[in-house]
NUROGU-568849 format. One record per residue (C-alpha): x, y, z; residue number from 1. Coordinates in nm, 2 decimals, padded with zeros to 4 digits. Last residue first. Layout:
<tizas>
<tiza><c1>X</c1><c2>Y</c2><c3>Z</c3><i>NUM</i></tiza>
...
</tizas>
This chain:
<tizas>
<tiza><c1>-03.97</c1><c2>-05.89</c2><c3>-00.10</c3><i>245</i></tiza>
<tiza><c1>-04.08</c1><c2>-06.11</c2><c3>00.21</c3><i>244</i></tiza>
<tiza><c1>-04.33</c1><c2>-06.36</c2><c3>00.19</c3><i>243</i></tiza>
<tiza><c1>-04.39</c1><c2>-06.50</c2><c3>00.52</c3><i>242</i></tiza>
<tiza><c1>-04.33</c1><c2>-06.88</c2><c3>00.58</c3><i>241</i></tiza>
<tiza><c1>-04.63</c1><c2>-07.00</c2><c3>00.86</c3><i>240</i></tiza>
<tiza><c1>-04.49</c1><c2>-07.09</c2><c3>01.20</c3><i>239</i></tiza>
<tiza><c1>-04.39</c1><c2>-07.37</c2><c3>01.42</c3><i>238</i></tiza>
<tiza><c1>-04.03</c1><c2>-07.30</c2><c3>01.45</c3><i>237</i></tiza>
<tiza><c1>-04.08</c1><c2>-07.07</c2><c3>01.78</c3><i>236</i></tiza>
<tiza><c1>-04.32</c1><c2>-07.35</c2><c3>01.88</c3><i>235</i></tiza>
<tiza><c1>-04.01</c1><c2>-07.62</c2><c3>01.90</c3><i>234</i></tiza>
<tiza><c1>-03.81</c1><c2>-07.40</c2><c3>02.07</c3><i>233</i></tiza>
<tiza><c1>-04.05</c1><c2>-07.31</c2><c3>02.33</c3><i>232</i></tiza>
<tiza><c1>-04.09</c1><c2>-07.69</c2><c3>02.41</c3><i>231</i></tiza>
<tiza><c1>-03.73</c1><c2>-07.72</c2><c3>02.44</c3><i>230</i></tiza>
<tiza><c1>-03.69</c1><c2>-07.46</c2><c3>02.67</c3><i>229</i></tiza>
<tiza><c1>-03.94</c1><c2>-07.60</c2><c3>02.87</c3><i>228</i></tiza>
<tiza><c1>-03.79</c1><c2>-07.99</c2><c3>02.86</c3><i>227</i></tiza>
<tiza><c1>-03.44</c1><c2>-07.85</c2><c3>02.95</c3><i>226</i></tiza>
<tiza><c1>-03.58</c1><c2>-07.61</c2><c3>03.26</c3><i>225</i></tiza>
<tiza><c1>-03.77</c1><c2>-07.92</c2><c3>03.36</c3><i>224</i></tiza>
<tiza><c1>-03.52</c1><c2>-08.16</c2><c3>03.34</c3><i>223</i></tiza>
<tiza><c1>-03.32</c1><c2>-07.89</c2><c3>03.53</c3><i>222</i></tiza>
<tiza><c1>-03.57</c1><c2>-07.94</c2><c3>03.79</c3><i>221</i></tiza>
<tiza><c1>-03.56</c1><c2>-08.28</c2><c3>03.84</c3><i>220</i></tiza>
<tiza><c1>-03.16</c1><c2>-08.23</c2><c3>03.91</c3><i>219</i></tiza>
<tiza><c1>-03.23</c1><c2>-07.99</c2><c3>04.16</c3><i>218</i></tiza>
<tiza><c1>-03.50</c1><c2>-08.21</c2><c3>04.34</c3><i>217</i></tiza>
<tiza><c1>-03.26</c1><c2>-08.53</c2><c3>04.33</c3><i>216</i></tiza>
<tiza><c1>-02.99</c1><c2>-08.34</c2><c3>04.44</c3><i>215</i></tiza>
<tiza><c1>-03.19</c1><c2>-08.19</c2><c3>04.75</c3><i>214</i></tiza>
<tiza><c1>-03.30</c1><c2>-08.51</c2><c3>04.85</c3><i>213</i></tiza>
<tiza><c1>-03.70</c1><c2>-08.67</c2><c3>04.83</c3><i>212</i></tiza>
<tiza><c1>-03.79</c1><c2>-08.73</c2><c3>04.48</c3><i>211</i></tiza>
<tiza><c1>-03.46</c1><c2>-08.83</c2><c3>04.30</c3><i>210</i></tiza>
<tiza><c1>-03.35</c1><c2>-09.00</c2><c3>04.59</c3><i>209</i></tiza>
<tiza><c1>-03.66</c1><c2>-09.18</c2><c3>04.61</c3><i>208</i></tiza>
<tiza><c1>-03.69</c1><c2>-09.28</c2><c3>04.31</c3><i>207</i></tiza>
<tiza><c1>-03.36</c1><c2>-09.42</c2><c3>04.37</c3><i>206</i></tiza>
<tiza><c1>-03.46</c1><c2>-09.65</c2><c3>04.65</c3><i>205</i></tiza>
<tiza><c1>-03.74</c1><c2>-09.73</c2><c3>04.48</c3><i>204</i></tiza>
<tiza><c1>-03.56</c1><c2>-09.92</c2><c3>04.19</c3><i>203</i></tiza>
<tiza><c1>-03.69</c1><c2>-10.04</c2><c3>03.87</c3><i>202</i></tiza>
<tiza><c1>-04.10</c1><c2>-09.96</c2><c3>03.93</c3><i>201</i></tiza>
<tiza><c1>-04.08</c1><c2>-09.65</c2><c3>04.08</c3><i>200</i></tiza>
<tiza><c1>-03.79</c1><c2>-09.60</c2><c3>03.84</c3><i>199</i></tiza>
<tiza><c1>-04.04</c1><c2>-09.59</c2><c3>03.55</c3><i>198</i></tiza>
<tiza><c1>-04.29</c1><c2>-09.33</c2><c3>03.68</c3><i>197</i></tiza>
<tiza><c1>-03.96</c1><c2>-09.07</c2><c3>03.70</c3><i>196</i></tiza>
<tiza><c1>-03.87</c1><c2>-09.21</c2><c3>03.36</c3><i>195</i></tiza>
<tiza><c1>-04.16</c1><c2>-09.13</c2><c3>03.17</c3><i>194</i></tiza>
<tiza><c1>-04.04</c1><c2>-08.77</c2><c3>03.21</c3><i>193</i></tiza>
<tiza><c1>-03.76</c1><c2>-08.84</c2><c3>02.99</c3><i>192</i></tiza>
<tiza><c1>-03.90</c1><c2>-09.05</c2><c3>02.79</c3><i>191</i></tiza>
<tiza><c1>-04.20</c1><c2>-08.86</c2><c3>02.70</c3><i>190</i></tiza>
<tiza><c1>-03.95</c1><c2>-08.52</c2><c3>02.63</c3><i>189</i></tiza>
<tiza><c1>-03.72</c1><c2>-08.77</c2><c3>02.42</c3><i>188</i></tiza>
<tiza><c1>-04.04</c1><c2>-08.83</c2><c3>02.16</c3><i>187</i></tiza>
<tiza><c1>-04.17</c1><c2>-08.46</c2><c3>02.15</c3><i>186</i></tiza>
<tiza><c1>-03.78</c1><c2>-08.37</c2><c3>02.06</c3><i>185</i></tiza>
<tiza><c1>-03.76</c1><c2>-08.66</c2><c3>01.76</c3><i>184</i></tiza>
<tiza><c1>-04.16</c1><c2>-08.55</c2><c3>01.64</c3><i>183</i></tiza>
<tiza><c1>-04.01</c1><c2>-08.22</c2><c3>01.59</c3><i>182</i></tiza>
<tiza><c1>-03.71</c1><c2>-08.32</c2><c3>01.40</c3><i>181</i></tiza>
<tiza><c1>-03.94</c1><c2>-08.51</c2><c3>01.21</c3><i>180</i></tiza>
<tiza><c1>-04.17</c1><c2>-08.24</c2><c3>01.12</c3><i>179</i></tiza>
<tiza><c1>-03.93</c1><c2>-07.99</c2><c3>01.04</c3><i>178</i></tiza>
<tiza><c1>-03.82</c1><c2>-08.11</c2><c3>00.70</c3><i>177</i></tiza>
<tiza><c1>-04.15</c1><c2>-08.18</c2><c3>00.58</c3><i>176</i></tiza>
<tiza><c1>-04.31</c1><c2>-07.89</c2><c3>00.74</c3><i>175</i></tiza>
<tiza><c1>-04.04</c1><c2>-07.66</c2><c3>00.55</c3><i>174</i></tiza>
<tiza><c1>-04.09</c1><c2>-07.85</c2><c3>00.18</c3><i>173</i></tiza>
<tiza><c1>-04.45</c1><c2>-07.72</c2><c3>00.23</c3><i>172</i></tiza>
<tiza><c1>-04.41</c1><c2>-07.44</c2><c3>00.34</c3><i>171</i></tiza>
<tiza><c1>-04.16</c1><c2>-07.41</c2><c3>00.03</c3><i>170</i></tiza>
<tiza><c1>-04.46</c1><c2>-07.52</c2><c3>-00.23</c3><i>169</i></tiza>
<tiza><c1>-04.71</c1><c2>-07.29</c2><c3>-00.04</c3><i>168</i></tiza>
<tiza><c1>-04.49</c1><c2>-07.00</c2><c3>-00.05</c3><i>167</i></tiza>
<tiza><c1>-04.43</c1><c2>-07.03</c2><c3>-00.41</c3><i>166</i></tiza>
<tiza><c1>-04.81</c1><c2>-07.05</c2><c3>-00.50</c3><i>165</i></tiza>
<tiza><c1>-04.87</c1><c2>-06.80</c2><c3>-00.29</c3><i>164</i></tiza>
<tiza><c1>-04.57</c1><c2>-06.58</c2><c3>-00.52</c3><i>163</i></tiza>
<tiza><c1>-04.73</c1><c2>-06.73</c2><c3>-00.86</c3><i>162</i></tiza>
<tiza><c1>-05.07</c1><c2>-06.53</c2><c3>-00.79</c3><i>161</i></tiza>
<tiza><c1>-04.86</c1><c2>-06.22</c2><c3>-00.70</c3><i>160</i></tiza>
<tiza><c1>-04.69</c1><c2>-06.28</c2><c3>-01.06</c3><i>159</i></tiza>
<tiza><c1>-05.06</c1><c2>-06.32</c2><c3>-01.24</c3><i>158</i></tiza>
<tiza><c1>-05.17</c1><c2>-05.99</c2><c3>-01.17</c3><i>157</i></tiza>
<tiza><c1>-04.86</c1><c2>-05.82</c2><c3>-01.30</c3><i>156</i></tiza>
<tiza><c1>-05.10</c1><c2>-05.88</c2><c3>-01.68</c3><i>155</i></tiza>
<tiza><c1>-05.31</c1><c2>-05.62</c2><c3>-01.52</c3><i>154</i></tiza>
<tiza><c1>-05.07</c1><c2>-05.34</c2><c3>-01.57</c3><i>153</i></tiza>
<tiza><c1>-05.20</c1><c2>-05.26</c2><c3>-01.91</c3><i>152</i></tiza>
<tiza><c1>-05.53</c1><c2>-05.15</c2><c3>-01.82</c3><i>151</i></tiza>
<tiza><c1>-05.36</c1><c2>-04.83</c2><c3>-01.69</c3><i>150</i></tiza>
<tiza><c1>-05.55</c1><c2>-04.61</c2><c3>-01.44</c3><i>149</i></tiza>
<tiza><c1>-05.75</c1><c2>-04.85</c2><c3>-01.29</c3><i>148</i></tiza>
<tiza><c1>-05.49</c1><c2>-05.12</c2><c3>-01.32</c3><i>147</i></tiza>
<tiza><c1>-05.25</c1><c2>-04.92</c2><c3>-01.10</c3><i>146</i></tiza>
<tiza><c1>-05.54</c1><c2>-05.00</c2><c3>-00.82</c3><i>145</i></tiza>
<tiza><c1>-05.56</c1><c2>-05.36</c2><c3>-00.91</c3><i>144</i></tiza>
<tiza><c1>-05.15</c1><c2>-05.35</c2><c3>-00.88</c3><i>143</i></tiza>
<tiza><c1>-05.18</c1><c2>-05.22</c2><c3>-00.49</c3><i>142</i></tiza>
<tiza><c1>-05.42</c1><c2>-05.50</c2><c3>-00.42</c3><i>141</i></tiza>
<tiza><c1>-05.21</c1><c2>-05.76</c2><c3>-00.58</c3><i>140</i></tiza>
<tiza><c1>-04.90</c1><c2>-05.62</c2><c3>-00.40</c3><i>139</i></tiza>
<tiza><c1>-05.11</c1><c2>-05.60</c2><c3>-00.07</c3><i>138</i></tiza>
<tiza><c1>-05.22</c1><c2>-05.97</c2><c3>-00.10</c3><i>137</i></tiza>
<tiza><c1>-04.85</c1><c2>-06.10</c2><c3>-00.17</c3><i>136</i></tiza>
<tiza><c1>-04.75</c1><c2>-05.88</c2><c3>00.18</c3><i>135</i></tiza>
<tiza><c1>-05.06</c1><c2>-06.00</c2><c3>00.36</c3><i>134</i></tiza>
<tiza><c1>-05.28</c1><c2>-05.83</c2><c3>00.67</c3><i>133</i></tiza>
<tiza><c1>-05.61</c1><c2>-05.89</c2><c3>00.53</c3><i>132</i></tiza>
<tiza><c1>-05.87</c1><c2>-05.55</c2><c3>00.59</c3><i>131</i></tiza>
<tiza><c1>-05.61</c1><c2>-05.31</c2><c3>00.45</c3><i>130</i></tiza>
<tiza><c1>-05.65</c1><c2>-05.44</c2><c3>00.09</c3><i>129</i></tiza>
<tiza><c1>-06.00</c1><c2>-05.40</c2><c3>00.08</c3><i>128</i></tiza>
<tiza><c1>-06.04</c1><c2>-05.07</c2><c3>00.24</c3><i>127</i></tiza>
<tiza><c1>-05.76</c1><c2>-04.94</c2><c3>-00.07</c3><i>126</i></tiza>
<tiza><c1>-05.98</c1><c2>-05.16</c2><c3>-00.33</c3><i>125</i></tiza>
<tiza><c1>-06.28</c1><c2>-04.94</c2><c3>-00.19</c3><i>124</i></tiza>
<tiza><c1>-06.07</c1><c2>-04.64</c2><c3>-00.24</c3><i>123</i></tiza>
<tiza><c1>-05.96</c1><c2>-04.69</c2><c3>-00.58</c3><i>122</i></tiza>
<tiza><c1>-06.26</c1><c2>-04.76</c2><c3>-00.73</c3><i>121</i></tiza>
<tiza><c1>-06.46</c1><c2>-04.47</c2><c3>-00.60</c3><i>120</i></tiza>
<tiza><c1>-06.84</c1><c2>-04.53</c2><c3>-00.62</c3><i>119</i></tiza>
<tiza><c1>-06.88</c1><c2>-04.55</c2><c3>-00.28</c3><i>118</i></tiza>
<tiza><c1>-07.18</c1><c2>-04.69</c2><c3>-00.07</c3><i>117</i></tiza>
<tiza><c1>-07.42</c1><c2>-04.95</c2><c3>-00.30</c3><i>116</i></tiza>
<tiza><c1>-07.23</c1><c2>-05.08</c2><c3>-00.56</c3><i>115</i></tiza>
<tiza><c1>-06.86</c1><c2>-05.03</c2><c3>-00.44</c3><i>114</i></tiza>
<tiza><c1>-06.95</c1><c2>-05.10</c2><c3>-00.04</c3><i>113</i></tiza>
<tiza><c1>-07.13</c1><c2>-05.38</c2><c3>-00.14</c3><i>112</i></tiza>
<tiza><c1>-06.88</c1><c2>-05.58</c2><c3>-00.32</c3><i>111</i></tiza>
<tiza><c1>-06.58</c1><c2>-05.48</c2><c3>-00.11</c3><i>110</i></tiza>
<tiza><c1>-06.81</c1><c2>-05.64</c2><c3>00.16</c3><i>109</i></tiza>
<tiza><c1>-06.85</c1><c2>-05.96</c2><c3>-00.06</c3><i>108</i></tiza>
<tiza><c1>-06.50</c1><c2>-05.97</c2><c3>-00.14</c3><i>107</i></tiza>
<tiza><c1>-06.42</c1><c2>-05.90</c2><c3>00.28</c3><i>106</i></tiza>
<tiza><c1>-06.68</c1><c2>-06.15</c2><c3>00.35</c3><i>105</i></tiza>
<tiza><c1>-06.55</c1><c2>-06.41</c2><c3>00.12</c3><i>104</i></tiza>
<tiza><c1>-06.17</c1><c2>-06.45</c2><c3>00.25</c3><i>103</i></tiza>
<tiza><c1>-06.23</c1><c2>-06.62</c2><c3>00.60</c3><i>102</i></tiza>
<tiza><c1>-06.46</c1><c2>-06.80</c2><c3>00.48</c3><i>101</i></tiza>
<tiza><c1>-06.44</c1><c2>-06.93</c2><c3>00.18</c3><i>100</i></tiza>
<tiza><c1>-06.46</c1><c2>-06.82</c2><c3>-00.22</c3><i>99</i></tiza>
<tiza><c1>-06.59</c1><c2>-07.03</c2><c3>-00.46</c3><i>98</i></tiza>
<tiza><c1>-06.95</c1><c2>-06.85</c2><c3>-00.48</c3><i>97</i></tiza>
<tiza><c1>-06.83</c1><c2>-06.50</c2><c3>-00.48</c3><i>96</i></tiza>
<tiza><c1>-06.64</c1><c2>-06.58</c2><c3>-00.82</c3><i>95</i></tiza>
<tiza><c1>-06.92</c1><c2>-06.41</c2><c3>-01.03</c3><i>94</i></tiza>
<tiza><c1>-06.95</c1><c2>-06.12</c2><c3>-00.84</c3><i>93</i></tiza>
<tiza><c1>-06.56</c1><c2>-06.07</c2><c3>-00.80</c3><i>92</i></tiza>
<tiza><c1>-06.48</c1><c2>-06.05</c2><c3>-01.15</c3><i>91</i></tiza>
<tiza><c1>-06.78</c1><c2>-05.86</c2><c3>-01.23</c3><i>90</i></tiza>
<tiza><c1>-06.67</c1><c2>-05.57</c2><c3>-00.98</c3><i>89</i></tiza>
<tiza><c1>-06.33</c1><c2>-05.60</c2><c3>-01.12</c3><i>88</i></tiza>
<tiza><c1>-06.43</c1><c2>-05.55</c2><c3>-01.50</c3><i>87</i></tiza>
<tiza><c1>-06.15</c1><c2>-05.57</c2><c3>-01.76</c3><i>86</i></tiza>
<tiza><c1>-06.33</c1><c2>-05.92</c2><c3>-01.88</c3><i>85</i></tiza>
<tiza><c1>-06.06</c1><c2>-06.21</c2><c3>-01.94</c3><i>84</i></tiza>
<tiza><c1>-05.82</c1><c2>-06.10</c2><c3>-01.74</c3><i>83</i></tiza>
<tiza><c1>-06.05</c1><c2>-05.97</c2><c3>-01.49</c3><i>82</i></tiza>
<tiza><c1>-06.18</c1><c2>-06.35</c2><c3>-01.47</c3><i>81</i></tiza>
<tiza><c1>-05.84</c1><c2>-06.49</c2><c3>-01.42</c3><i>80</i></tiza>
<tiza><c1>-05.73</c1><c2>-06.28</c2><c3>-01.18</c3><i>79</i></tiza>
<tiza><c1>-06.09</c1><c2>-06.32</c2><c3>-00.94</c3><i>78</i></tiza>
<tiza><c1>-06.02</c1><c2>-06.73</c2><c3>-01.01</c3><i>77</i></tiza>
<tiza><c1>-05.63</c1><c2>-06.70</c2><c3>-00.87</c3><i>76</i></tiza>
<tiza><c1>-05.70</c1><c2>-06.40</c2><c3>-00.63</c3><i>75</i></tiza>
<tiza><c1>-05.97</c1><c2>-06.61</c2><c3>-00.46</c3><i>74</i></tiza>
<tiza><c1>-05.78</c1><c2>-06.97</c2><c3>-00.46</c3><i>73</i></tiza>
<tiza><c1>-05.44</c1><c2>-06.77</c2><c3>-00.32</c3><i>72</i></tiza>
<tiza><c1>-05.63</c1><c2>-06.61</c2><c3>-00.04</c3><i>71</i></tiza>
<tiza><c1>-05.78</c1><c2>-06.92</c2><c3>00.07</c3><i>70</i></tiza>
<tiza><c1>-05.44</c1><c2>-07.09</c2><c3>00.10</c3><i>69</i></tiza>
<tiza><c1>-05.28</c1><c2>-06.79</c2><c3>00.28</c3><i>68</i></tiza>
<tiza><c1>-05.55</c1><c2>-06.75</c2><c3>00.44</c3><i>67</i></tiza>
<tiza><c1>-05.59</c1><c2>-07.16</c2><c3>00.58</c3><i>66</i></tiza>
<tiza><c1>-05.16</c1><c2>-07.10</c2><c3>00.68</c3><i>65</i></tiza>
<tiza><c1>-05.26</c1><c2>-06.82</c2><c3>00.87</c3><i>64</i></tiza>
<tiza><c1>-05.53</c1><c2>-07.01</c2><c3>01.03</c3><i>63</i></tiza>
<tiza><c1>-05.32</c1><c2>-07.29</c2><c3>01.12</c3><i>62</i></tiza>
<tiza><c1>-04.97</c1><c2>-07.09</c2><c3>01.24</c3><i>61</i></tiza>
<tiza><c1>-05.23</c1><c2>-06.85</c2><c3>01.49</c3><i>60</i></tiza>
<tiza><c1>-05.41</c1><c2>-07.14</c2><c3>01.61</c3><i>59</i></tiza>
<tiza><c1>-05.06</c1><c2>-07.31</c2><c3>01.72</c3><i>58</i></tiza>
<tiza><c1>-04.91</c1><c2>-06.93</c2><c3>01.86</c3><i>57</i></tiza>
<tiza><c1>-05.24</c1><c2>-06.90</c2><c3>02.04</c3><i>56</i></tiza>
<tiza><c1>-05.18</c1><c2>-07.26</c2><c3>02.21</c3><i>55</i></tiza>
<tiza><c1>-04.80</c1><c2>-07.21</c2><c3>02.30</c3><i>54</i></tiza>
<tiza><c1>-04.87</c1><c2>-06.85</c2><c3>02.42</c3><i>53</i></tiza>
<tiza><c1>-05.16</c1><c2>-07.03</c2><c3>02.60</c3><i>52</i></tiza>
<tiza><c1>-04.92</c1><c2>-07.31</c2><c3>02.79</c3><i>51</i></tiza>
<tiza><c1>-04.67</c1><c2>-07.01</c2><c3>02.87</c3><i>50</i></tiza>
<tiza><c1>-04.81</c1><c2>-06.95</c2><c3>03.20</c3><i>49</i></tiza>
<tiza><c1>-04.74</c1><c2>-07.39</c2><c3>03.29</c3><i>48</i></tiza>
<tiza><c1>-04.45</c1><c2>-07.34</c2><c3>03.21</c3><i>47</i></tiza>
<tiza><c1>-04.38</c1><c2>-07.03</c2><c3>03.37</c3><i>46</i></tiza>
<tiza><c1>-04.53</c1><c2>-07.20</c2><c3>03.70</c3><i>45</i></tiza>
<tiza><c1>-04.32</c1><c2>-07.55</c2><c3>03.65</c3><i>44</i></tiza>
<tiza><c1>-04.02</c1><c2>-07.35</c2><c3>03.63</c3><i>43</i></tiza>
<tiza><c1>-04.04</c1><c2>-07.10</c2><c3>03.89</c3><i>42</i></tiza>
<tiza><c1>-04.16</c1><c2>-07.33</c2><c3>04.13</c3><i>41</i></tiza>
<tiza><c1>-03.94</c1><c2>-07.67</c2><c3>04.05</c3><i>40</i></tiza>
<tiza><c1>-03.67</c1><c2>-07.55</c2><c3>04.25</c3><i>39</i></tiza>
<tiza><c1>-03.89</c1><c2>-07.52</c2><c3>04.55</c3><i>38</i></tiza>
<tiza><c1>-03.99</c1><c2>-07.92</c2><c3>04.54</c3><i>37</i></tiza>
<tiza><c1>-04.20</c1><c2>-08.06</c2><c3>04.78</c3><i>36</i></tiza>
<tiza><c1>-04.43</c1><c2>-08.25</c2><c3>04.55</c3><i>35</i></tiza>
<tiza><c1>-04.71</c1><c2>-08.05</c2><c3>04.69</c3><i>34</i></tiza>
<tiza><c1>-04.49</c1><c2>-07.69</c2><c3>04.66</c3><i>33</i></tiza>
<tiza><c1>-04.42</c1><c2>-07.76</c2><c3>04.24</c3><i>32</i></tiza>
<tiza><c1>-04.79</c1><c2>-07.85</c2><c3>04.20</c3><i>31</i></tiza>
<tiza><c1>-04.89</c1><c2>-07.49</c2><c3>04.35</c3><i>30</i></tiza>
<tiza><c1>-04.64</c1><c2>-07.36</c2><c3>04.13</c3><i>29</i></tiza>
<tiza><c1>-04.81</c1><c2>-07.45</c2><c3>03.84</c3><i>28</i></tiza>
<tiza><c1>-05.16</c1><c2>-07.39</c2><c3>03.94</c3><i>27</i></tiza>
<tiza><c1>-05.03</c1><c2>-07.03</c2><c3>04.03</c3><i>26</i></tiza>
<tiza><c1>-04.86</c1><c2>-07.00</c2><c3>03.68</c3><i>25</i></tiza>
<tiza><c1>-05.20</c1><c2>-07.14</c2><c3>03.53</c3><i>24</i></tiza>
<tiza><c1>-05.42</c1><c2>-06.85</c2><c3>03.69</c3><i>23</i></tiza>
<tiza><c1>-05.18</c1><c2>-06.58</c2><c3>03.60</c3><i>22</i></tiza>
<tiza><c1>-05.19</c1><c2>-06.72</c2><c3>03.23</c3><i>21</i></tiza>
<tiza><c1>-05.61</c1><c2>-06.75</c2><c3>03.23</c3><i>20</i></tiza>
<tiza><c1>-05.59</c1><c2>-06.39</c2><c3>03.36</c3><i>19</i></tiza>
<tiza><c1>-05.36</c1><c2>-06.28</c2><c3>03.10</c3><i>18</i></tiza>
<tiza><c1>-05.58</c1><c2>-06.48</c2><c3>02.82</c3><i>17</i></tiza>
<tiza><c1>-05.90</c1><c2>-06.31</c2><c3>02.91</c3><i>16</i></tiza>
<tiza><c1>-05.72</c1><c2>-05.98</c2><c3>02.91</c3><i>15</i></tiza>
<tiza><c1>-05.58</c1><c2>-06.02</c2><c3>02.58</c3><i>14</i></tiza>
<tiza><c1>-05.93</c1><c2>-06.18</c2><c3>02.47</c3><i>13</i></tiza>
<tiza><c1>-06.07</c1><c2>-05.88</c2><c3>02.27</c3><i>12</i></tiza>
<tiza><c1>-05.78</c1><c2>-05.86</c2><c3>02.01</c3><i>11</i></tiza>
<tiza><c1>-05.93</c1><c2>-06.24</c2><c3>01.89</c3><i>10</i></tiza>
<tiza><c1>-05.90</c1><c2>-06.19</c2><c3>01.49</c3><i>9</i></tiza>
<tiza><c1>-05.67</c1><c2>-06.48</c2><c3>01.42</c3><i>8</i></tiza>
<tiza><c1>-05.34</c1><c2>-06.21</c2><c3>01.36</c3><i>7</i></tiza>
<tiza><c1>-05.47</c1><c2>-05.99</c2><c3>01.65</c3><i>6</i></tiza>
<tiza><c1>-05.47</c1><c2>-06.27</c2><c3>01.86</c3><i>5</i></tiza>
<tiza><c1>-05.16</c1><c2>-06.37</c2><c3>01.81</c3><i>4</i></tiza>
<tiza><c1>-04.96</c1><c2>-06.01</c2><c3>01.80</c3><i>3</i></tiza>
<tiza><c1>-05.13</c1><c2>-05.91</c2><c3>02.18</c3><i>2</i></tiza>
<tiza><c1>-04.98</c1><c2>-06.24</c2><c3>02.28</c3><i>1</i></tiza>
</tizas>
């Protein structure tokens, strides 16, 4: 949890989101005891628990996937300027205005803090680089500052550019595989507790045996168990492709 919320910018809610988690697993397990069901404690409350995990780890795979996009529009126009010009701080300046949040405020920071706090390249691209945690960002980063030195190097520019555009095209070809798997497990996870409803209607006398005996309640909360697991499952493959040299 501590992970997610670092990685969207939220540290300060860990203890927001343990008590929201304690308060779920009681609400959880407090449904499991009115329909008469021990078995179903354990499962419904951790189910119930995880729902933020399962939230955080959704926000966290959308707004890593908006940086990743974001940061490969600003090192593609802030490349292509240096290129042409040799001059970083000019680079930036005149790309400011096609840059988005969450990527403009650390250019416009690195901005200020070069013309108006420290005059030493190297360090403010340094600050820079450590304020997005990115493997392809780094790289670039770590090539600006080679640049500095050797004006040669900033032809490598364009081969960090080339890696988001790489990720993008295989996240991409990921969601597109994954998605229908995903919409196959969400489908038999309706159907399977749409059932319960539906035999009220087919046949009483096995709703209630399904309900009422000890079976019934142990094999309801394997369903459970099954649909849980599956749910994690699903989440655990919901997740932005990291770059990995």
């Amino acid at each position: 949890i501590e992970q997610l919320l670092k990685a969207t910018g939220r540290e300060n809610r860990f203890a927001l989101v343990k008590r929201i988690s304690i308060l779920l697993f009681a609400l959880g397990a407090t449904a499991a005891l009115l329909l008469n069901n021990p078995f179903l404690i354990p499962i419904l409350g951790t189910g119930f628990a995880f729902a933020p995990v399962w939230y955080l780890r959704s926000t966290a795979a959308s707004y890593k996937k908006h940086l990743n996009e974001e940061l490969e529009t600003a090192i593609s126009v802030i490349t292509t300027s240096y290129l042409r010009s040799e001059d970083l701080l000019k680079s930036v300046r005149e790309n400011i205005p096609y840059l988005n949040p969450p990527v403009k405020s650390h250019f416009e920071a690195f901005l200020t803090e070069s013309e108006m706090l420290n005059s030493n390249m190297i360090s403010t691209i340094n600050s820079l680089k450590m304020k997005i945690p990115n493997r392809i960002y780094h790289e670039w980063c770590n090539t600006l500052i080679q640049c500095q030195s050797d004006r040669s190097m900033k032809n490598t520019l364009s081969f960090s550019v080339q890696k988001f555009s790489d990720v993008r095209i295989i996240q991409s070809e990921l969601e597109a595989i994954i998605n229908e798997p995903k919409k196959e497990a969400f489908t038999m996870i309706f159907l399977v507790m749409a059932n319960i409803p539906l035999l009220y209607v087919l046949n009483q006398s096995w709703f209630r045996t399904l309900l009422f005996t000890t079976p019934g309640k142990i094999t309801l909360a394997i369903c459970a168990a099954l649909i849980l697991f599956s749910i994690t499952r699903v989440m655990q493959l919901s997740r932005p492709v990291d770059y990995k040299a």
